[in-house]
BALOBA-1460 file (C-alpha; in Angstrom, 3 decimals):
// residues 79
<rec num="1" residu="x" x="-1.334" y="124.242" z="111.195"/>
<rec num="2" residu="x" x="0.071" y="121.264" z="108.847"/>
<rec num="3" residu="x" x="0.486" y="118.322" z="110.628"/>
<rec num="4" residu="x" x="4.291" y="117.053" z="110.601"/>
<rec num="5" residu="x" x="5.038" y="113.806" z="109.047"/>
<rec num="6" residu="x" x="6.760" y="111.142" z="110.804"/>
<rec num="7" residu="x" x="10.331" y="111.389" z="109.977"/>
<rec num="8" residu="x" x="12.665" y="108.373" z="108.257"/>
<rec num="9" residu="x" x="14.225" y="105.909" z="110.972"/>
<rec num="10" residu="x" x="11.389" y="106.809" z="113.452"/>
<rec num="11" residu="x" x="7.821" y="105.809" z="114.537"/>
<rec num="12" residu="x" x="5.080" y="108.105" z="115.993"/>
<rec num="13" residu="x" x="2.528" y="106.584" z="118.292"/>
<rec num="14" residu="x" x="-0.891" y="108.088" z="117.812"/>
<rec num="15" residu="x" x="-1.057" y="111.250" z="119.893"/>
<rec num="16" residu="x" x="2.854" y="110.897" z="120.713"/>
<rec num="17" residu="x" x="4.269" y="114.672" z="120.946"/>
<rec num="18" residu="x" x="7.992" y="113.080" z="119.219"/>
<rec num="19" residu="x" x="9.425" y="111.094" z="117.374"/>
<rec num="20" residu="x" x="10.629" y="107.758" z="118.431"/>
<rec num="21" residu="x" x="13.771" y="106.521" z="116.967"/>
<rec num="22" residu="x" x="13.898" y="102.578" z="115.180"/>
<rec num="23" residu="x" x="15.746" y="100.065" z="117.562"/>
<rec num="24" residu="x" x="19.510" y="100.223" z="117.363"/>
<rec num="25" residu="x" x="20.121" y="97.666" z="114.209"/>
<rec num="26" residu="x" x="16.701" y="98.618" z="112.661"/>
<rec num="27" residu="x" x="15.478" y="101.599" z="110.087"/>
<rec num="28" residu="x" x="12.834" y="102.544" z="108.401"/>
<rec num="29" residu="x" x="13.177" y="104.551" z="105.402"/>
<rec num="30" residu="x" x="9.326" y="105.592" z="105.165"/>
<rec num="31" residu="x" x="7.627" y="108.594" z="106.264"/>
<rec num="32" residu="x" x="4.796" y="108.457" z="108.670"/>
<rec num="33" residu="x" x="5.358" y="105.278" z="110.591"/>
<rec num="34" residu="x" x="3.152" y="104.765" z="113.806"/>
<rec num="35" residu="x" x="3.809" y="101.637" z="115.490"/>
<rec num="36" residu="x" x="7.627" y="99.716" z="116.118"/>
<rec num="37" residu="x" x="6.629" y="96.963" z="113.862"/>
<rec num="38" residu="x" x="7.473" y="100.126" z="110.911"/>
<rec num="39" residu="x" x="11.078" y="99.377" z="111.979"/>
<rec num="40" residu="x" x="12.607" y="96.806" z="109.868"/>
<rec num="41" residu="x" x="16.060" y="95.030" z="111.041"/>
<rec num="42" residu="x" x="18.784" y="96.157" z="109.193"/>
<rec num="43" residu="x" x="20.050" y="94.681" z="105.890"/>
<rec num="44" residu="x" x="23.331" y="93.182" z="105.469"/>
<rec num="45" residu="x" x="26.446" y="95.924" z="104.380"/>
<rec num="46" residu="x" x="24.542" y="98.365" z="106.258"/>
<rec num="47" residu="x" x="24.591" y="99.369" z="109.730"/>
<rec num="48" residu="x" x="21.657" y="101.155" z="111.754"/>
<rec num="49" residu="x" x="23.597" y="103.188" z="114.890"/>
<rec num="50" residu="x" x="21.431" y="104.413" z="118.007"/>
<rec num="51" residu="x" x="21.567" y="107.465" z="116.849"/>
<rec num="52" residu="x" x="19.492" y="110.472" z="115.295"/>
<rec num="53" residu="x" x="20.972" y="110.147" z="111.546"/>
<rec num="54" residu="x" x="18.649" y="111.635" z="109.002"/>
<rec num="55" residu="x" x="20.198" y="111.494" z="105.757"/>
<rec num="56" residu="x" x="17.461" y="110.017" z="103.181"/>
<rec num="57" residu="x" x="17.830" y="106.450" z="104.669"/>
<rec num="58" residu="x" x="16.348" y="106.853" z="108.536"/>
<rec num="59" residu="x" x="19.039" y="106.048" z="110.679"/>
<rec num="60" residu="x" x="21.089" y="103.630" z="108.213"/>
<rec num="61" residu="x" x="24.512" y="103.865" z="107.128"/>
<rec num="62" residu="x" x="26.366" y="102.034" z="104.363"/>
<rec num="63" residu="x" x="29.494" y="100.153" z="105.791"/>
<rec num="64" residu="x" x="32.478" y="100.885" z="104.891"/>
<rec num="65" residu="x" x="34.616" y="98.848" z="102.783"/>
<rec num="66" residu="x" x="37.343" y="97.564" z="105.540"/>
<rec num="67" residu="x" x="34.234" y="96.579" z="108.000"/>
<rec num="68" residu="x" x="31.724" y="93.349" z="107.738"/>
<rec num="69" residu="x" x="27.963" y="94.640" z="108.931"/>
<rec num="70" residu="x" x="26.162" y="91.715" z="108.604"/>
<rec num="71" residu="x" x="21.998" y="92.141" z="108.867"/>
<rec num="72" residu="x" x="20.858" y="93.625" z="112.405"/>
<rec num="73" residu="x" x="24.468" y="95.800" z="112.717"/>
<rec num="74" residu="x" x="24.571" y="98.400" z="114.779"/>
<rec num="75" residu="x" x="27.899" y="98.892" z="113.311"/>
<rec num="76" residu="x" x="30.331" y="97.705" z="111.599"/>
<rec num="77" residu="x" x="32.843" y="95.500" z="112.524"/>
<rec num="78" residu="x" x="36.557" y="94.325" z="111.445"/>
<rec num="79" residu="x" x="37.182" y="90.954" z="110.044"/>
């Protein structure tokens, strides 16, 4: 069988059976990451939620327009 590719947001320890989501406030939008070090802390007007969000970007979301997500958010937050 084809071997599944470590999904966005996630890393995959050799012979891990699943995925492993990026620290709360980290991402990774690269497929096929193995070790934690692949997660990469969140950029500033993004957020990266604890949470299993695969839409293109791993786990990060943009912030919205009312909110101030400085780098490392896990959300965003009012000023």
């Amino acid at each position: 069988p084809p071997t599944k590719q470590c999904p966005q947001g996630h890393y995959c320890p050799v012979g891990s059976i699943d995925p492993i989501r990026c620290p709360p406030g980290s991402s990774s939008s690269s497929l096929g990451n193995q070790a934690i070090s692949s997660c990469e802390q969140c950029e500033a007007g993004y957020y990266c939620p604890d949470a299993d969000a695969i839409n293109g970007l791993g786990n990060k979301e943009s912030c919205n327009e009312r909110y101030y997500c400085p780098a490392g958010s896990i959300s965003g937050t009012e000023p």
